[in-house]
C-alpha positions in Angstrom: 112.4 94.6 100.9 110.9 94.2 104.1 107.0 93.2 105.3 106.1 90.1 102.7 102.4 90.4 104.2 102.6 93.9 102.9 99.4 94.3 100.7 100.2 96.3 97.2 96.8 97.8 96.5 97.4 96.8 92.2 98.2 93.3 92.9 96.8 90.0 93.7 98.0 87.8 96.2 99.4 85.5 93.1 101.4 88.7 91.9 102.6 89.9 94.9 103.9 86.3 95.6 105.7 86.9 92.4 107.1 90.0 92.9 108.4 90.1 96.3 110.5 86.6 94.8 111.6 89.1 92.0 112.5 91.8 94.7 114.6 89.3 96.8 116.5 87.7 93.4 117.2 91.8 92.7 119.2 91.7 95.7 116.9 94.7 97.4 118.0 96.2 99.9 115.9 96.0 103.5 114.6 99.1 105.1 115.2 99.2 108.5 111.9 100.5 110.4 112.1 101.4 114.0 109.0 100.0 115.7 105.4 101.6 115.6 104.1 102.5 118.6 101.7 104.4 120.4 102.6 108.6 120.3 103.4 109.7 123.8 100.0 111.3 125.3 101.9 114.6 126.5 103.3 114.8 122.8 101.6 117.7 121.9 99.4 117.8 118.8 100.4 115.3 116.4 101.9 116.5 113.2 100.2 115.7 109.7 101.8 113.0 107.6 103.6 113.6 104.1 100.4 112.8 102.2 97.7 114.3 104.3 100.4 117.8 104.7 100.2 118.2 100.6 96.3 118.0 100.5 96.2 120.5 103.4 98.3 122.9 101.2 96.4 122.2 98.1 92.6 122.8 100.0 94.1 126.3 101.4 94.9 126.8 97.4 90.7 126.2 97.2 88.7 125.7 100.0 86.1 125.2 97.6 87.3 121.7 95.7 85.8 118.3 95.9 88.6 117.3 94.0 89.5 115.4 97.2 86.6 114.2 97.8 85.6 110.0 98.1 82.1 109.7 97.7 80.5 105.7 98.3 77.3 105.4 98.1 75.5 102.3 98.9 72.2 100.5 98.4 71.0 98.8 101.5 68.3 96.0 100.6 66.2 94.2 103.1 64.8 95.3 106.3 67.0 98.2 107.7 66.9 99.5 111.5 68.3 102.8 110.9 69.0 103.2 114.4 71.2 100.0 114.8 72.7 102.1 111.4 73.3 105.5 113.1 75.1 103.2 116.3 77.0 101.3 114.6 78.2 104.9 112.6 78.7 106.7 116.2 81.0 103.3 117.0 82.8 103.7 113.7 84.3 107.5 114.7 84.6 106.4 118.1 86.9 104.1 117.5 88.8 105.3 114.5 90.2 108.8 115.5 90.8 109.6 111.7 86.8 110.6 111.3 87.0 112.8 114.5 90.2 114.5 113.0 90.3 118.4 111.7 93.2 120.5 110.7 94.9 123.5 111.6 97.5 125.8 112.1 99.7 125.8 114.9 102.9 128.5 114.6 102.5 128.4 110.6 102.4 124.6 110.8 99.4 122.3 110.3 98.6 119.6 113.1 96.0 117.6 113.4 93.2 118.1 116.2 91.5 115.2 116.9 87.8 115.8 118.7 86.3 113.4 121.7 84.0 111.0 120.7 80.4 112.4 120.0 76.7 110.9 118.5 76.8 110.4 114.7 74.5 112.3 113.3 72.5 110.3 110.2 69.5 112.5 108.9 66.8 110.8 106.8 65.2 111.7 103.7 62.1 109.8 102.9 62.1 109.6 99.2 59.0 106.8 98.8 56.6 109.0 97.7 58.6 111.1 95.3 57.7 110.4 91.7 60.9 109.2 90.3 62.7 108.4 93.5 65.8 106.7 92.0 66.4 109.9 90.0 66.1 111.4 93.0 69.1 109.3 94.5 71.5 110.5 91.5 70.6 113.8 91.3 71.2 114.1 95.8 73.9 111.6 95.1 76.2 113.5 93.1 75.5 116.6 95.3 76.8 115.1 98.1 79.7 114.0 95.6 80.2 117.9 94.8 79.8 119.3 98.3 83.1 120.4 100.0 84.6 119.6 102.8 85.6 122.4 105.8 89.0 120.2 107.0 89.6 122.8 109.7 86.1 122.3 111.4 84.9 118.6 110.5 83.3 116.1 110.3 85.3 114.6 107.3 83.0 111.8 107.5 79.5 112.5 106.0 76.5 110.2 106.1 72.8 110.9 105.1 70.1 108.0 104.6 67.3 107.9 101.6 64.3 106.2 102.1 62.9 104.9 98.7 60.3 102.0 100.3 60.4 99.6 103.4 63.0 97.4 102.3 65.2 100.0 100.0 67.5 102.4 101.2 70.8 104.4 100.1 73.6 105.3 102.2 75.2 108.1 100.7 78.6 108.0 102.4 81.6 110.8 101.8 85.0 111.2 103.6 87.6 113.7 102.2 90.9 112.0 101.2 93.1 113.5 103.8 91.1 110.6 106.4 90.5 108.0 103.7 91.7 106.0 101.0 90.7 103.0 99.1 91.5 100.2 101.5 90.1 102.7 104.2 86.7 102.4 102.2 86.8 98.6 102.4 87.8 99.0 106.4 84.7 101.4 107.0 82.2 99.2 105.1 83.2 95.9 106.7 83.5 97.1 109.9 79.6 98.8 109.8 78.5 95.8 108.5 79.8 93.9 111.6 78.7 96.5 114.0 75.2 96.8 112.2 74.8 93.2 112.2 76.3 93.0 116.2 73.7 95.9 117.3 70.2 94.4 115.5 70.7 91.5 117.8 71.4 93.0 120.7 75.4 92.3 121.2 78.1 94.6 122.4 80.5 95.5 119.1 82.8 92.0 117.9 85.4 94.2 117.0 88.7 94.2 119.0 89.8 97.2 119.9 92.7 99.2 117.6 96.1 99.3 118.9 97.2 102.1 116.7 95.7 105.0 115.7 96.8 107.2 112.4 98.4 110.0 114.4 100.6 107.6 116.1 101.5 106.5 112.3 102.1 110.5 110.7 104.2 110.8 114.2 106.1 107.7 113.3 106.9 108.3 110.1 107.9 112.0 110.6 110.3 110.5 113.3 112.1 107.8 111.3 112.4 109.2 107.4 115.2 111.5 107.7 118.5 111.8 108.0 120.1 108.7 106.2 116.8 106.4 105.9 115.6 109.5 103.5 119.5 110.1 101.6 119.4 106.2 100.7 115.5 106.2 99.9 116.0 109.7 97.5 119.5 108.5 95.9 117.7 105.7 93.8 114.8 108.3 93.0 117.4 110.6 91.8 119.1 108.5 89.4 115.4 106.7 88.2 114.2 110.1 87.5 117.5 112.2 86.5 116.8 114.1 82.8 113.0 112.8 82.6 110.5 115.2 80.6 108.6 117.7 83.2 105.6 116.8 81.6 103.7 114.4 79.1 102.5 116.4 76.0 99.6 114.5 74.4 97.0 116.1 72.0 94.4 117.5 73.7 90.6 118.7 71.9 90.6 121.9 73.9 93.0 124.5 75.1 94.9 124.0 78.1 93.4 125.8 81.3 95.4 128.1 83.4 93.5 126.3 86.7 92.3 122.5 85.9 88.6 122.1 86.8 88.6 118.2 87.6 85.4 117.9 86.0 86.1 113.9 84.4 84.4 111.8 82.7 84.8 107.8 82.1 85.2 105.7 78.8 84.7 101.9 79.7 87.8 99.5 79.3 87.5 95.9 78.4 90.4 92.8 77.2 88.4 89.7 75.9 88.8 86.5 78.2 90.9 85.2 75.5 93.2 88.2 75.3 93.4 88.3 79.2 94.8 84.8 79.3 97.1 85.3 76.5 98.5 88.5 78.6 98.7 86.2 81.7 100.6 83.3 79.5 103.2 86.6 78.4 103.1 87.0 81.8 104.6 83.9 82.7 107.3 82.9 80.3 108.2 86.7 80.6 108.7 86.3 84.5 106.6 89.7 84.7 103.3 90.0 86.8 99.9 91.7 84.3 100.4 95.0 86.6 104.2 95.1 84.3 102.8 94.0 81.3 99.6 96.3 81.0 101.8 99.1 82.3 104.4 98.7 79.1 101.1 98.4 76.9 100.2 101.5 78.0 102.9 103.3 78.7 104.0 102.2 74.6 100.5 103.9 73.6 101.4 107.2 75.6 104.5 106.9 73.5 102.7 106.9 70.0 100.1 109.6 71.1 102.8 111.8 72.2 105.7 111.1 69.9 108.0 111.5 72.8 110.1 108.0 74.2 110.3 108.8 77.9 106.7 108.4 79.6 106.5 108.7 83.5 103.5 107.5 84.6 101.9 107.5 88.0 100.6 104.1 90.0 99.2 103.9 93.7 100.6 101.8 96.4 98.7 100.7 99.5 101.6 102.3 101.8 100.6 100.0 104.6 104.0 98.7 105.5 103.5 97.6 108.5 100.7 95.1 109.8 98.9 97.0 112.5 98.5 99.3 109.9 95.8 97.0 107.7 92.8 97.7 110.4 93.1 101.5 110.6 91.2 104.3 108.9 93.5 106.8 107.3 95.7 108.2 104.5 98.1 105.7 103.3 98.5 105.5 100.1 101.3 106.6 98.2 102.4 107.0 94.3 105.4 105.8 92.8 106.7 107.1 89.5 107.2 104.5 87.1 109.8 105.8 84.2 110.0 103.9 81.2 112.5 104.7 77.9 111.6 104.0 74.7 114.7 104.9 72.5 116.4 102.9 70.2 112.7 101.3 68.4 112.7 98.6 71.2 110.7 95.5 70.8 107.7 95.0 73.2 109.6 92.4 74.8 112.3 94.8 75.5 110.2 97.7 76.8 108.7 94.6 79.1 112.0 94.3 80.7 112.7 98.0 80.9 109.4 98.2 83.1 109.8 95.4 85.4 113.7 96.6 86.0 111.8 100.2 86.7 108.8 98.4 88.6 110.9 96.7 90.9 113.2 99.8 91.7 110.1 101.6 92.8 108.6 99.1 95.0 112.1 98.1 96.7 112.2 102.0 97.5 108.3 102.8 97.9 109.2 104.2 101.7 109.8 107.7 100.3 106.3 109.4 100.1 105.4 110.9 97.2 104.8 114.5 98.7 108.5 114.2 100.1 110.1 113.3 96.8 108.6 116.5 94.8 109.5 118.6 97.5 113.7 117.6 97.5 113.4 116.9 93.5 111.9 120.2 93.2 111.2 119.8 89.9 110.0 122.5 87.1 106.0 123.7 88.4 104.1 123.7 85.2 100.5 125.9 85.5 97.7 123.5 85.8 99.7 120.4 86.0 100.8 118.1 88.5 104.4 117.8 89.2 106.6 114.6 87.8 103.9 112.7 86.5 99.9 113.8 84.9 98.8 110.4 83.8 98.0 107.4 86.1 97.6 103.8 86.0 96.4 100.9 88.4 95.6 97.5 88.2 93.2 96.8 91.2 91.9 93.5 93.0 88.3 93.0 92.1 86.1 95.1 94.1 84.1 94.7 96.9 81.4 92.1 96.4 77.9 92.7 97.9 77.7 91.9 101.5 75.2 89.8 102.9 74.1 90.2 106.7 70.9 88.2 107.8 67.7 89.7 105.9 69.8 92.3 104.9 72.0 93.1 101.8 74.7 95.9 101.0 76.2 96.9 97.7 78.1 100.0 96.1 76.2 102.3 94.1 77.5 103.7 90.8 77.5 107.4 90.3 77.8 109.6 87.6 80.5 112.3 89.5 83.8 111.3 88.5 86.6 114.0 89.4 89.6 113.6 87.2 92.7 114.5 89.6 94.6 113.7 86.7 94.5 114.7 82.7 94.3 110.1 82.5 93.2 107.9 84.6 93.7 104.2 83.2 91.8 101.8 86.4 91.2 98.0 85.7 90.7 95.0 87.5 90.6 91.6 86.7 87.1 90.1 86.2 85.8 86.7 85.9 85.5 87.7 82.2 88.8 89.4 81.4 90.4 92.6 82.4 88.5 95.8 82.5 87.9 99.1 84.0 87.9 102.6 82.8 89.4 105.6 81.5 88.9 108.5 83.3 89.6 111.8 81.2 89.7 115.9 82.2 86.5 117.2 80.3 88.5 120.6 79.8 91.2 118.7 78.0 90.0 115.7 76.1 86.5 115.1 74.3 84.4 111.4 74.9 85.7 110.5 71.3 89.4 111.1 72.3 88.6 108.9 75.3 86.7 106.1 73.1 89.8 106.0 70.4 92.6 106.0 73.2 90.6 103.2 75.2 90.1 101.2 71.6 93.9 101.6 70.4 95.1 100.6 74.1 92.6 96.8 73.5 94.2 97.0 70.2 97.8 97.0 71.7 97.2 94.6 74.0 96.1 91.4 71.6 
């Protein structure tokens, strides 16, 4: 496996460090990239990538979803110039041609149509006078979360500003998914922060400028995975995935929908600190990373709730292979499907080994977008359920901290609108005090009690 300074979105530096030695010991096998450079300017209109092309095709489905949506509001605290804000928003697009990018069709084929440079717009709402202004925030907060995008016209990238006194503000900011992903999240908000701070004192912007933009990457990707760089990515997928179930059957409280809604809700997720270290310690003499081992926990729980002994489960991958790809803006991520067997009443050490063999397959042979792999596996479509895998897990790095700028303070914003792209959603992180996170559950499907029990038994398994 190529690109050690690759950055696996589920994994700390420590793990990673651990996992690329486990890669190499495994004897992977290098992926030869050709290099990534700039798309020719008489190129024509660059092509969508794997990932963005099956969210195009699933918005035509409904236009009307914010299933896609990423929704990140913040709190800005201290003394705000909104119009050093609204510059440093206009530099943002301007510089990253993902957030001046629509969609198409050209001949039957989406492309991407990326718009010049323009003024951000950033309306105001002055909410300092309203009588319960932070209820205010929620309720225009989770509109904002609800409200569709039009990917053929744009913007993708929505901002609006709420004015709840002279030294508090929100930022209720909103990009579809097609632009955006986690780590593009992080990118955005560092880089306004930088721009923000740059613009109140008068200096031009301290950030260099990009030497790649996404369409260069969906061009270079199209270019190089085919022909035998696909066969020899797809042959391990093959066998990994040969005879697994089309789909997880767990109980579910309600009848199963002909169209999901993605209406989801969250159960919270907490190990003790003494239960986290005791996983770590497994985690050591095991040779395993806590991503492997809190994988088999609950992959082993699917098991038991669904009686069946071969669980697929989804997990996301930062996709940012290459370095000039950290900086950008864009879609990236991927999702691997992680197989594990559980015949033959293994013991947990056993099913441990069975997921770090399956783990490190995956990531030695990540290359092959997901989108691509359903589409030559071609696997049985099940109404109202997503193909190969309908549960996901991930283990993230802790998120973002508040940033601090001079006399002025920025931190995320919890909001009640979870969408549930999936019927589970298991999310932690590690945390000063332990591991924790959430569940994330499909209302039409399970009830909050479900949730509760499965998030209980899963602590449970763990110590």
């Amino acid at each position: 496996m190529s690109d050690t300074k690759q950055k696996l979105a589920e994994l700390s530096p420590e793990q990673r460090s651990m996992l690329m030695r486990q890669l190499k010991q495994k004897g992977a096998k290098s992926v030869s990239h050709p290099p990534l450079t700039r798309r020719p300017e008489n190129g024509g209109v660059p092509p969508l990538s794997f990932s963005q092309q099956r969210l195009w095709f699933l918005h035509q489905l409904d236009p009307s979803s914010a299933a896609y949506n990423m929704p990140a509001p913040l709190r800005l605290t201290g003394s705000l110039d909104s119009s050093a804000l609204q510059r440093a928003l206009t530099e943002l697009v301007r510089r990253h041609e993902s957030l001046r990018t629509s969609f198409t069709s050209v001949e039957e084929h989406p492309v991407q149509v990326i718009s010049p440079p323009t003024a951000f717009a950033l309306p105001v709402t002055d909410l300092s006078s309203h009588e319960d202004p932070e209820a205010e925030v929620r309720r225009l907060g989770e509109q904002e979360a609800r409200a569709s995008f039009d990917l053929a016209k744009g913007p993708l990238l929505r901002a609006s500003l709420l004015r709840l006194g002279a030294r508090e503000h929100v930022l209720l900011l909103n990009m579809h998914h097609i632009v955006s992903d986690g780590w593009s999240m992080d990118v955005l908000v560092r880089e306004m922060a930088a721009l923000y701070e740059a613009f109140c004192a008068g200096r031009p912007s301290p950030l260099p400028e990009l030497p790649l933009q996404y369409a260069d990457y969906s061009v270079w990707q199209r270019s190089w995975l085919q022909g035998e760089a696909l066969e020899s990515q797809l042959d391990w997928w093959r066998k990994h995935l040969e005879g697994a179930p089309s789909a997880l059957e767990l109980p579910t409280d309600l009848p199963r929908p002909a169209a999901p809604s993605f209406r989801g809700a969250t159960a919270p997720v907490k190990l003790s600190r003494s239960a986290s270290d005791a996983l770590k310690a497994l985690c050591q003499r095991e040779g395993v990373t806590p991503f492997m081992a809190l994988l088999a926990a609950f992959q082993l729980l699917l098991s038991r709730y669904s009686g069946q002994e071969d669980i697929t489960v989804g997990s996301p991958i930062a996709g940012r292979r290459v370095v000039e790809l950290e900086g950008l803006i864009g879609f990236f991520v991927n999702t691997l499907v992680l197989r594990t067997r559980m015949e033959d009443n293994p013991s947990f050490r056993q099913v441990l080994a069975r997921v770090k063999e399956a783990t490190l397959g995956a990531f030695a042979h990540q290359d092959l977008p997901f989108e691509k792999l359903v589409e030559e596996l071609q696997p049985p479509r099940i109404l109202g359920r997503t193909p190969l895998f309908q549960v996901l897990f991930a283990l993230q790095n802790m998120p973002q901290q508040q940033l601090q700028l001079p006399g002025f303070s920025l931190r995320p914003l919890p909001l009640d609108s979870a969408t549930a792209r999936f019927e589970l959603e298991l999310i932690l992180s590690e945390t000063p005090d332990g591991f924790a996170g959430e569940l994330i559950y499909r209302q039409d499907l399970f009830s909050s009690a479900f949730a509760q029990r499965l998030s209980r038994h899963f602590v449970t398994l763990v110590e």
